[in-house]
Residue frames as a rotation matrix with the C-alpha (Angstrom) as fourth column:
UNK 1
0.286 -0.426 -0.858 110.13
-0.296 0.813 -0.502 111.36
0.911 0.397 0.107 75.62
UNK 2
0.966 0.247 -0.078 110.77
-0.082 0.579 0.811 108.87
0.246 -0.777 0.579 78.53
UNK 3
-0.169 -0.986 0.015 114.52
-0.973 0.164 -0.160 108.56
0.155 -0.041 -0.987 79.89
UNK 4
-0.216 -0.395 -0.893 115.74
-0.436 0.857 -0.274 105.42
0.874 0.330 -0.357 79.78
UNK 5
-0.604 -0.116 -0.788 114.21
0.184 0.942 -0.280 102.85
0.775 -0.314 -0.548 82.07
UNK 6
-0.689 0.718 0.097 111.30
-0.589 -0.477 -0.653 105.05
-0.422 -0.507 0.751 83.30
UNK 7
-0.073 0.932 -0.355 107.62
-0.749 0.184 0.637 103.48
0.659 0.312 0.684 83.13
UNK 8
-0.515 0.470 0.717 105.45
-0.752 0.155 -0.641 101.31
-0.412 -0.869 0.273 84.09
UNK 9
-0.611 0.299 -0.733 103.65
-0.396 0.686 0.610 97.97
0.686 0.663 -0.301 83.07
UNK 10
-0.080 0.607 0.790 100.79
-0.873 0.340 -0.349 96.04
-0.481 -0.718 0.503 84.66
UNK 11
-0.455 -0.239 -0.858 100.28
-0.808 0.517 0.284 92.27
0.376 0.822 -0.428 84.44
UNK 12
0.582 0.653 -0.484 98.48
-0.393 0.747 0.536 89.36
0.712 -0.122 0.691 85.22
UNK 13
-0.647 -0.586 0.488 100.16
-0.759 0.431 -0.488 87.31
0.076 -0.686 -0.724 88.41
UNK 14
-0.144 0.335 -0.931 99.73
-0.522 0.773 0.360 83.46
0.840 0.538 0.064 88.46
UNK 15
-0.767 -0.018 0.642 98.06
-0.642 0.024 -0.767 82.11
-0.001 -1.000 -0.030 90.93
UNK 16
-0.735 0.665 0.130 95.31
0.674 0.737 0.041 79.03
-0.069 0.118 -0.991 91.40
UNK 17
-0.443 0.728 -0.523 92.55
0.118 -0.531 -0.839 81.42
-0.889 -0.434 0.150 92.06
UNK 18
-0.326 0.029 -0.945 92.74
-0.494 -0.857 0.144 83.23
-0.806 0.514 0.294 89.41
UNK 19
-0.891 -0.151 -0.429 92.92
-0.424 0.617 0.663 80.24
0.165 0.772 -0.614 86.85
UNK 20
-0.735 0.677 -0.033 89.85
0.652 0.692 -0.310 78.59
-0.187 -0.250 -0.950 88.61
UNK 21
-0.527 0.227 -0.819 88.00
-0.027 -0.968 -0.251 81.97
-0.849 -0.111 0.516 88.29
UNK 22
-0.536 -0.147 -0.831 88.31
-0.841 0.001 0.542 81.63
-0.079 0.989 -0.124 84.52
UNK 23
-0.921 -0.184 -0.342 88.07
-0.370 0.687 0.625 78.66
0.120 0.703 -0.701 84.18
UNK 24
-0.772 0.601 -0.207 84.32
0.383 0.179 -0.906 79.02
-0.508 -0.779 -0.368 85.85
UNK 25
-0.214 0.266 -0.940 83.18
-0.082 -0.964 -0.254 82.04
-0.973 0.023 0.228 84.50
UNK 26
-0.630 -0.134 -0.765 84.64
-0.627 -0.493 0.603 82.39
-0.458 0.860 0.227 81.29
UNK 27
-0.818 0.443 0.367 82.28
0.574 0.665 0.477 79.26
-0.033 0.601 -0.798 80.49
UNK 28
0.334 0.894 -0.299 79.05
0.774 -0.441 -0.454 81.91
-0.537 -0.080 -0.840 81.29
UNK 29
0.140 -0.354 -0.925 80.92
-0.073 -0.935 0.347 84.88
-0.987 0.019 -0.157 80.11
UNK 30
-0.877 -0.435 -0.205 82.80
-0.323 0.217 0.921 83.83
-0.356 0.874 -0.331 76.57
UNK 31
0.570 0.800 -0.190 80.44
-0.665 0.313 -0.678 83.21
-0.483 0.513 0.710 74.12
UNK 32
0.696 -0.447 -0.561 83.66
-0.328 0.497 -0.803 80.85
0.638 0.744 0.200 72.64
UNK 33
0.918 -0.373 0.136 85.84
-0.161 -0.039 0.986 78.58
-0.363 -0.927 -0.096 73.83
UNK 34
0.206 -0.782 0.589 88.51
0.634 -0.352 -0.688 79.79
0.745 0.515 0.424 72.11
UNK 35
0.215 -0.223 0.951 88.17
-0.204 -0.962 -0.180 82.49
0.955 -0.156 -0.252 74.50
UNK 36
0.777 -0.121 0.618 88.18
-0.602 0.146 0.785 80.44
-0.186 -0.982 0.040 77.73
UNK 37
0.670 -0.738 -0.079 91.07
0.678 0.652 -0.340 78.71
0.302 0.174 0.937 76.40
UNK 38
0.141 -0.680 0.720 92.61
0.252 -0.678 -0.690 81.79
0.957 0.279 0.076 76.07
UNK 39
0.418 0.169 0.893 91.90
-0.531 -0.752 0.391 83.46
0.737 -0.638 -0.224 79.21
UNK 40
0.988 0.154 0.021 92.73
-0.116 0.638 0.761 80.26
0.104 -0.754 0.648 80.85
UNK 41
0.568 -0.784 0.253 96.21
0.743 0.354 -0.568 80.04
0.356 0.510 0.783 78.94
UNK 42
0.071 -0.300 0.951 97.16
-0.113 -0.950 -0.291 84.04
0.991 -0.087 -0.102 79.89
UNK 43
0.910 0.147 0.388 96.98
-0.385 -0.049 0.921 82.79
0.154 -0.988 0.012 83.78
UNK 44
0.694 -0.717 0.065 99.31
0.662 0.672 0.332 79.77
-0.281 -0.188 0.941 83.49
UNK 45
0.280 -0.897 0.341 102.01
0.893 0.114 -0.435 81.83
0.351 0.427 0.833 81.14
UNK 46
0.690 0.290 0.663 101.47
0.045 -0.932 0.360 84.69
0.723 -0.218 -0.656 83.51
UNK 47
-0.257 -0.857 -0.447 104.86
0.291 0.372 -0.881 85.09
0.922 -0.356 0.153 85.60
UNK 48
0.590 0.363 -0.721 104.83
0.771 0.010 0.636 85.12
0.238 -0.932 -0.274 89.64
UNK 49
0.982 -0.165 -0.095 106.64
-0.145 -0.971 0.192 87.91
-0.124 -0.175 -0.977 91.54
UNK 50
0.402 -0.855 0.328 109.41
0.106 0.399 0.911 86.25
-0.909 -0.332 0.251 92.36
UNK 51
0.360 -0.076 0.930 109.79
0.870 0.386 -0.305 85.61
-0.336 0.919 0.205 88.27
UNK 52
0.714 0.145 0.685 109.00
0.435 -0.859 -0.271 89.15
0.549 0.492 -0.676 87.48
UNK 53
0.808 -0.563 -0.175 111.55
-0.189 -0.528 0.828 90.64
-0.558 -0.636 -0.533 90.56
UNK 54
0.365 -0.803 0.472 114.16
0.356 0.588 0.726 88.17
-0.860 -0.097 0.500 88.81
UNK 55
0.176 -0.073 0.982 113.59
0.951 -0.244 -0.189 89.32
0.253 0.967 0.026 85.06
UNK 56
0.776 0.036 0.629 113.42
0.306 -0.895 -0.326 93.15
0.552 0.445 -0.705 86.13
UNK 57
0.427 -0.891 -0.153 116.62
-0.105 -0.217 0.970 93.22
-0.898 -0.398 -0.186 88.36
UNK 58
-0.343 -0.636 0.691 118.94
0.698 0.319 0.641 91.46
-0.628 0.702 0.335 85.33
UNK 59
0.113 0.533 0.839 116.68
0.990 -0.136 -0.048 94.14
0.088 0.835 -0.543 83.23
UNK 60
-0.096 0.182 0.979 116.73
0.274 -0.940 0.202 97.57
0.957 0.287 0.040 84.85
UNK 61
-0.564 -0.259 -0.784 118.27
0.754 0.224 -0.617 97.76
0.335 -0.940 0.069 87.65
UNK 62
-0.986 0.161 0.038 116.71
-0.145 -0.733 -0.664 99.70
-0.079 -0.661 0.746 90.63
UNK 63
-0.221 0.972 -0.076 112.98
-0.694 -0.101 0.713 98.56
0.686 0.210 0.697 89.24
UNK 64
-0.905 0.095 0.415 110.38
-0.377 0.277 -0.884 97.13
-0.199 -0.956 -0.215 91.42
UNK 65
-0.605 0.670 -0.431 107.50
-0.211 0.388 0.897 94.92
0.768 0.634 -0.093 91.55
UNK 66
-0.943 -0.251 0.219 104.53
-0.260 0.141 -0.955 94.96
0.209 -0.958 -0.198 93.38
UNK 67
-0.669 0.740 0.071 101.39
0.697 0.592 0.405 92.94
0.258 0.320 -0.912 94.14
UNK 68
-0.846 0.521 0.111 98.48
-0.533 -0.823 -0.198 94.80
-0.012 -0.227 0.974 93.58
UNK 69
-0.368 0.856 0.363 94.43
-0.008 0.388 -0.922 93.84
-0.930 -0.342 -0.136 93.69
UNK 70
0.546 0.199 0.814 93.45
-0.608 0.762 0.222 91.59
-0.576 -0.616 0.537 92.30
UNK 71
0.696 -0.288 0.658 95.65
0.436 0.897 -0.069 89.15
-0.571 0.335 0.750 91.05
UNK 72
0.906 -0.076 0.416 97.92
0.318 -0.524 -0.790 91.53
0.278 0.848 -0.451 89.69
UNK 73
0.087 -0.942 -0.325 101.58
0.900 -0.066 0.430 92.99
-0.427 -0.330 0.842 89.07
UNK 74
0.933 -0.086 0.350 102.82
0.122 -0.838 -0.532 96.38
0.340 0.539 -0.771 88.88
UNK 75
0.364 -0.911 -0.193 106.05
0.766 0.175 0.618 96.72
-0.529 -0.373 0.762 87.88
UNK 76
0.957 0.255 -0.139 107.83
0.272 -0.955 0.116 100.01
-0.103 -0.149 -0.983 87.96
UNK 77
0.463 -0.858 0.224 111.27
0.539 0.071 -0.840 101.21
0.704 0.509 0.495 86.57
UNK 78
-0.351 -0.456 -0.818 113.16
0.931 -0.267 -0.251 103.86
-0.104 -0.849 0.518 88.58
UNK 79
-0.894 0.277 -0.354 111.67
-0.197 -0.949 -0.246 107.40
-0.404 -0.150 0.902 89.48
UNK 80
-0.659 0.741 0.132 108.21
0.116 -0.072 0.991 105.91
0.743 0.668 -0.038 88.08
């Protein structure tokens, strides 16, 4: 069992790139465009660091966020 406020989450980070990526691709890739909706939709409601720093201070203190490759967030509790 985890102690309180140990772990670890990864997440999308919102950024133009990324959205344009998608919004390229996913027309070759997806065989629906249900799915490039989606994929396109999971960029935009994806949160920037700044966001994420703000939610996990007020959340658990001492946790950290940090940009990772590509386009990504890893955010980390204390002692993770």
């Amino acid at each position: 069992m985890a102690a309180p406020g140990r772990g670890a989450g990864l997440d999308l980070r919102r950024h133009y790139f990324p959205w344009i990526f998608v919004s390229i691709a996913g027309r070759i890739i997806f065989e629906s465009r249900v799915s490039l909706f989606d994929g396109q939709a999971s960029v935009l409601q994806a949160y920037t660091p700044e966001e994420a720093r703000a939610i996990v201070r007020d959340a658990v203190p001492g946790s950290r966020v940090e940009r990772i490759f590509p386009y990504r967030l890893l955010i980390s509790g204390p002692g993770a």
